[in-house]
C-alpha positions as CSV (number, residue, x, y, z in Angstrom):
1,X,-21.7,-6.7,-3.7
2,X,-19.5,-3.9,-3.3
3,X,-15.9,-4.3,-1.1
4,X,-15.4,-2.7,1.9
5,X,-13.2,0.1,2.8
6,X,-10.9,-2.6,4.6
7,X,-10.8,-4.5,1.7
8,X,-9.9,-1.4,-1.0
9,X,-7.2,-0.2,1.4
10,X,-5.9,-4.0,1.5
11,X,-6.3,-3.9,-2.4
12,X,-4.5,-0.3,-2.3
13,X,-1.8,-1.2,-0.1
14,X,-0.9,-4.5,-2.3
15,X,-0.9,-2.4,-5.7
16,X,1.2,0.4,-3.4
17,X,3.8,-2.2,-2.5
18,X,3.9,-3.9,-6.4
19,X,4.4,-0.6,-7.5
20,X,7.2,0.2,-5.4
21,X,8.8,-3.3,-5.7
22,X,9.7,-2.5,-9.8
23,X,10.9,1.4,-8.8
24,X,15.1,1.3,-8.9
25,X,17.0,3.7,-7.1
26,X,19.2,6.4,-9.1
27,X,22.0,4.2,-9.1
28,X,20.1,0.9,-11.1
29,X,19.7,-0.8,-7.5
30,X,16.1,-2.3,-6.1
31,X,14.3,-0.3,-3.4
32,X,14.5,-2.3,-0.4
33,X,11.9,-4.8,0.6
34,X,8.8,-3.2,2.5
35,X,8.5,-4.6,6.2
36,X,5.6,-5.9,7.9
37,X,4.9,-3.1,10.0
38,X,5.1,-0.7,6.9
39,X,2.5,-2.7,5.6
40,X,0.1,-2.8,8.5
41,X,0.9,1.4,8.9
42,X,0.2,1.8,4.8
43,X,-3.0,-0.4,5.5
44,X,-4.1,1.5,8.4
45,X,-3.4,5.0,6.6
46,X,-5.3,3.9,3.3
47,X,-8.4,2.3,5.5
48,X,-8.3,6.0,7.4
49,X,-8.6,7.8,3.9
50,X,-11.5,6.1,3.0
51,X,-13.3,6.4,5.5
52,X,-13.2,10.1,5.1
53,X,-14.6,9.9,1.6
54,X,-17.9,8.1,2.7
């Protein structure tokens, strides 16, 4: 059975963060953690994308 688009953004939006989590700044320090509402907007902007690919 094949996921739906709210699932791939979900998927997206977890790789997005990981991703982001092991970047460093210029000067060797972390990025800052990503907050929830970040989340929910990266979730709702990948879910939107799909959508327009169907």
């Amino acid at each position: 059975m094949s996921k739906s688009d709210k699932e791939l953004a979900v998927e997206i939006a977890k790789s997005y963060i990981e991703a982001s989590a092991n970047l460093q700044q210029a000067n060797g320090a972390s990025k800052p953690i990503i907050k929830a509402d970040n989340v929910l907007e990266l979730i709702k902007d990948f879910h939107a994308e799909l959508k327009k690919l169907d």
